[in-house]
N, C-alpha and C positions, 0 to 999 in steps of 0.2 A: 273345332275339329270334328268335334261329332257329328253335330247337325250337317256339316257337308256330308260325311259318308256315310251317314243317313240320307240324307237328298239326294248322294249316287246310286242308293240303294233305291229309294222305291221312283228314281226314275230308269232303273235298270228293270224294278219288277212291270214297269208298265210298258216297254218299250216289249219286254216275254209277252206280256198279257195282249199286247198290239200287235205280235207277230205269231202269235198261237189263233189271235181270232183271224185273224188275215189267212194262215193257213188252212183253217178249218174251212173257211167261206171259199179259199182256191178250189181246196179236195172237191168241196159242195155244187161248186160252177162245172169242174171237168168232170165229176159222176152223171151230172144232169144235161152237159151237151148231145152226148150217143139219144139221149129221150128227147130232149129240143127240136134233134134233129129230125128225128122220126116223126115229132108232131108236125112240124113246120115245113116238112119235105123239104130242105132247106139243108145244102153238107156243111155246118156250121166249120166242119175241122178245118175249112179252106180260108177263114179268118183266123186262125192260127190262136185258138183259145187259150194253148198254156204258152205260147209266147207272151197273151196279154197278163196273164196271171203272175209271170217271172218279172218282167217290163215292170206291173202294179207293185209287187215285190223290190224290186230295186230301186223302186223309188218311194216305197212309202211305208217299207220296214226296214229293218237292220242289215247288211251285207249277206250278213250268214244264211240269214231267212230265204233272200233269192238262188245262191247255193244249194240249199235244201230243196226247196221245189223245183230248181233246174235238171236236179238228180233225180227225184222220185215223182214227180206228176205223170211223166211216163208210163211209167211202172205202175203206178196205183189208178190209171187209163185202161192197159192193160189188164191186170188182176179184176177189176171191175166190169168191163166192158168185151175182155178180149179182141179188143181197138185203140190201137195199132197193135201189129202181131210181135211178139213179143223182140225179133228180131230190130225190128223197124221202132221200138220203146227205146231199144238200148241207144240205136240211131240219134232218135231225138233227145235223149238225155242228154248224151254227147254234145248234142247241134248248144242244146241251151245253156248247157254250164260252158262252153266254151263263148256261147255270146256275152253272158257273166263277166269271165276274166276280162275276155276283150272289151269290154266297154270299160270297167276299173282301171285296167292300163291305159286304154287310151285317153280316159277323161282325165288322166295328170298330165299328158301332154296336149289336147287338143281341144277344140272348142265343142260341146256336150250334144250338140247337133251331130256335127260330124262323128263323134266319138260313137254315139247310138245305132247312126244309119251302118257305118264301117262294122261296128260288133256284128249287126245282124245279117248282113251281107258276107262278112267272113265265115262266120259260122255257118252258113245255108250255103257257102260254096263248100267246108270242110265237110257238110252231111249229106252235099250230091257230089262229090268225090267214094265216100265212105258205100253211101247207098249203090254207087257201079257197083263195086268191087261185091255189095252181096247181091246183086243182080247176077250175076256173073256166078256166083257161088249157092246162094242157098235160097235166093230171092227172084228165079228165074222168069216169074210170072206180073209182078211188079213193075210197073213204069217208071222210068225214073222221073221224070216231075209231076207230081199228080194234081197238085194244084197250078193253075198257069199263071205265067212267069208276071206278066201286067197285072194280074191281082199280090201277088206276092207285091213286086214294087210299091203299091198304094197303098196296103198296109205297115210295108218299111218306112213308109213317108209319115202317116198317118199317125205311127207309135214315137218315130222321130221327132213328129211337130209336138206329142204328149209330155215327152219328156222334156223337149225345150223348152217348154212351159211351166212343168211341173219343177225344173231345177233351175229358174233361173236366178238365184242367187249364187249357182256355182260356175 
């Protein structure tokens, strides 16, 4: 009886030590895009870096770990960069943990293809719903879709095909 909850124990500490380095290396990717981008002339945000980062996250650390950086990668974009305006952080926070839940619910009912493309498509219609409403109110200078709609697709496909791949034992 020991030696098992000993083996839950230091497979719990390694699964923290795998979702702390995971984090650190997310933080390290989205502080270093805003400078990518500037070197490479290149608006790297239109491949949707902390989408890949939560995506990398939910599927190759623990539930909670994608959770947390769907809530705070925004925000810590923001604080660092002052990109995206802090209005527009809270936006995406929002967009991401809601593609989180949604893919969790869906992947107990549906096949993990469909279950990913449906998350992130729901969620990206819940954050240009959300985005009007501060267009209209406190974001009056903002377009509403700033990256176009045919790149968004390809990279919905793209993250889709990763996942179906990366989970196909589920």
């Amino acid at each position: 009886m020991l030696s098992q909850h000993s083996g839950q124990v230091i497979s719990l500490k390694r699964s923290n030590t795998r979702a702390i380095l995971f984090d650190v290396f997310a933080l390290a990717f989205i502080y270093l895009v805003p400078t990518m981008s500037h070197l490479l002339s290149i608006k790297l945000y239109m491949l949707e870096p902390m989408r890949i980062m939560v995506i990398l996250a939910m599927v190759h650390t623990r539930r909670e770990n994608a959770w947390i950086l769907a809530l705070t990668l925004p925000f810590f974009s923001y604080f660092i960069s002052a990109h995206p305006v802090l209005v527009k952080s809270g936006l995406i926070a929002i967009e991401l943990t809601v593609m989180v839940f949604v893919f969790h619910l869906l992947m107990q009912r549906i096949h993990r293809l469909g279950a990913i493309f449906a998350s992130i498509w729901i969620s990206k219609l819940l954050y240009y719903g959300l985005k009007y409403m501060a267009i209209t109110t406190v974001l009056p200078a903002e377009p509403l879709v700033g990256t176009p709609l045919l790149l968004q697709l390809i990279t919905t496909l793209a993250f889709s095909l990763y996942v179906f791949m990366m989970l196909k034992d589920q």
